[in-house]
SEKOLLO-690340 format. One record per residue (C-alpha): residue number from 1; residue in one letter; x, y, z. Coordinates in nm, 2 decimals. Layout:
BEGIN
TIPA|i|aa|X|Y|Z
TIPA|NUM|a|X|Y|Z
...
END
This chain:
BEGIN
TIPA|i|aa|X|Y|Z
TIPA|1|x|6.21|1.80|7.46
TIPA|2|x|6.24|1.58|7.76
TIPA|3|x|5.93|1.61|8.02
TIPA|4|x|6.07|1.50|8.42
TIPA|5|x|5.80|1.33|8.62
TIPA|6|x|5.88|1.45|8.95
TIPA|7|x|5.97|1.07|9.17
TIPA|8|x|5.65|0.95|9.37
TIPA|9|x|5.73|0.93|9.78
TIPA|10|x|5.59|0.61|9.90
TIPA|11|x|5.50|0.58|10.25
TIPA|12|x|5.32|0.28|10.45
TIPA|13|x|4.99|0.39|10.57
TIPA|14|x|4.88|0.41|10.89
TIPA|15|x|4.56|0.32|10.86
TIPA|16|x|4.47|0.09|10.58
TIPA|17|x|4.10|0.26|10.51
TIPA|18|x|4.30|0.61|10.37
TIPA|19|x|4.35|0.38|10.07
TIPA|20|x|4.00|0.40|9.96
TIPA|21|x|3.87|0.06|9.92
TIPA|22|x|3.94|-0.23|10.10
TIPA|23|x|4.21|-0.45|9.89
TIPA|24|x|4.37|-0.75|10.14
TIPA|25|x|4.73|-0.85|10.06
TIPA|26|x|4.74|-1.22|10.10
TIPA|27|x|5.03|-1.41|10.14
TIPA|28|x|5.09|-1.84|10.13
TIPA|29|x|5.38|-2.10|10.16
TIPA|30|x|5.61|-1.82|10.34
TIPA|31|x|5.55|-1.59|10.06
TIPA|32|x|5.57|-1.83|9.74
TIPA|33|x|5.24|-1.75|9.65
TIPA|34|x|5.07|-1.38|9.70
TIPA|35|x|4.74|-1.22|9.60
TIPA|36|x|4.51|-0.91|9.66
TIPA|37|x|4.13|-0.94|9.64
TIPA|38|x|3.88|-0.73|9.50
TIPA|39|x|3.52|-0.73|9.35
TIPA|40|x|3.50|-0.73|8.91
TIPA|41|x|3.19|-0.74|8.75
TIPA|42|x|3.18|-1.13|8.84
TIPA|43|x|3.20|-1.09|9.17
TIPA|44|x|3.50|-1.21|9.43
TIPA|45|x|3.83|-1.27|9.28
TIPA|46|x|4.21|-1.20|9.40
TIPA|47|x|4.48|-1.19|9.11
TIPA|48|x|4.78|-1.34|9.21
TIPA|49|x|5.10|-1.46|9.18
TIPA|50|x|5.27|-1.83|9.19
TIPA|51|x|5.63|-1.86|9.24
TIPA|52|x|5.84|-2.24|9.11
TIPA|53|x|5.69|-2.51|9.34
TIPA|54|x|5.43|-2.72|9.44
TIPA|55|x|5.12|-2.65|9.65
TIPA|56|x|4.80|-2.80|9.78
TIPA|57|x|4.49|-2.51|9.80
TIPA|58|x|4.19|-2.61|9.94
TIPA|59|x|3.86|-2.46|9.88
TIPA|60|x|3.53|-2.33|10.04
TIPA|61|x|3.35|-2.23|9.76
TIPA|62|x|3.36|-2.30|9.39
TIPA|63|x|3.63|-2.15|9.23
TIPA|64|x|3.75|-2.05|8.89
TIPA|65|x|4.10|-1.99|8.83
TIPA|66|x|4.22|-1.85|8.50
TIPA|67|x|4.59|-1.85|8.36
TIPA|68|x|4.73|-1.49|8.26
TIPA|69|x|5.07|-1.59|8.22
TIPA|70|x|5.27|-1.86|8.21
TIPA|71|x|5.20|-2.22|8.27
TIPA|72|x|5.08|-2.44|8.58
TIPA|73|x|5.06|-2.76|8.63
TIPA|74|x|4.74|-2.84|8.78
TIPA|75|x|4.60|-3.17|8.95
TIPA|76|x|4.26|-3.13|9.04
TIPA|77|x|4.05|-3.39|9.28
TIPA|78|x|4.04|-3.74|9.14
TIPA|79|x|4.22|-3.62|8.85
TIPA|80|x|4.58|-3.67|8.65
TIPA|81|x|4.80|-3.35|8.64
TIPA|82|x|4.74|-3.08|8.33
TIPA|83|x|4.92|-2.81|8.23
TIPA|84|x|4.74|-2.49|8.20
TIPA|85|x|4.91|-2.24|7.98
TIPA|86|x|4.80|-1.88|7.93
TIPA|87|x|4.44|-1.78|7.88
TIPA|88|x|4.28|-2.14|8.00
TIPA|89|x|4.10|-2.17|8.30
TIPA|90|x|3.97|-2.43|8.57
TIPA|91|x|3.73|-2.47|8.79
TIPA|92|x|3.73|-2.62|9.14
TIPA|93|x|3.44|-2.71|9.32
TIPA|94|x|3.40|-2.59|9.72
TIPA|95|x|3.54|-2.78|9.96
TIPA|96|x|3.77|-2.97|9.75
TIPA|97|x|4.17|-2.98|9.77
TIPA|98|x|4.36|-2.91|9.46
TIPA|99|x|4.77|-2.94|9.34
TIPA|100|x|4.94|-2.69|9.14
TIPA|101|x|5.31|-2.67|9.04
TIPA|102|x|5.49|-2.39|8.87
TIPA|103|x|5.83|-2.42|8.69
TIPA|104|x|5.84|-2.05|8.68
TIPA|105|x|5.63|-1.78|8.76
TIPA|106|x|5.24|-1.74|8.68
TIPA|107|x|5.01|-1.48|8.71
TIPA|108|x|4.64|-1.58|8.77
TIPA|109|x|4.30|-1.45|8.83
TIPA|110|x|4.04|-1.66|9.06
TIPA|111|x|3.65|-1.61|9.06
TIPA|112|x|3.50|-1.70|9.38
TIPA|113|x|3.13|-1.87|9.33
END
């Protein structure tokens, strides 16, 4: 027995608050680099996604960036560069600028301080 799911319609919303919450869709380095924001039991965070390149984030508050997939190269202030692969996590102090450089794509999740 074969069950059909009837196909979902997508439309763009008017206005943003019939979504329910308030997620923002940000979007860096000409859309390389994308997140959406929301609150977790920690607090601030966006989850992400970071395309092959290199780029320079800076920071105003303290910031914890875990690895979800993939690997990123990472060259925090003062520092050499490190590769972070899946399930490790680093933290950047605030207003502090920091490198990273994908080969391929990595997902990520960042707790904001």
């Amino acid at each position: 027995m074969v069950i059909s799911i009837p196909r979902r319609q997508w439309r763009p919303l008017e206005n943003p608050a019939e979504a329910g919450g308030l997620v923002n869709h940000n979007v860096y380095f000409e859309g390389k680099v994308q997140s959406l924001s929301l609150e977790t039991a920690a607090g601030k965070a966006t989850v992400g996604v970071i395309t092959p390149g290199t780029y320079a984030f800076s920071t105003s508050t303290e910031e914890r960036m875990v690895i979800t997939s993939g690997t990123l190269g990472v060259k925090l202030p003062g520092g050499d560069w490190q590769q972070m692969a899946e399930g490790k996590q680093f933290i950047v102090a605030a207003n502090q600028t920091f490198e990273v450089e994908a080969k391929q794509d990595v997902s990520y999740i960042c707790y904001y301080k």
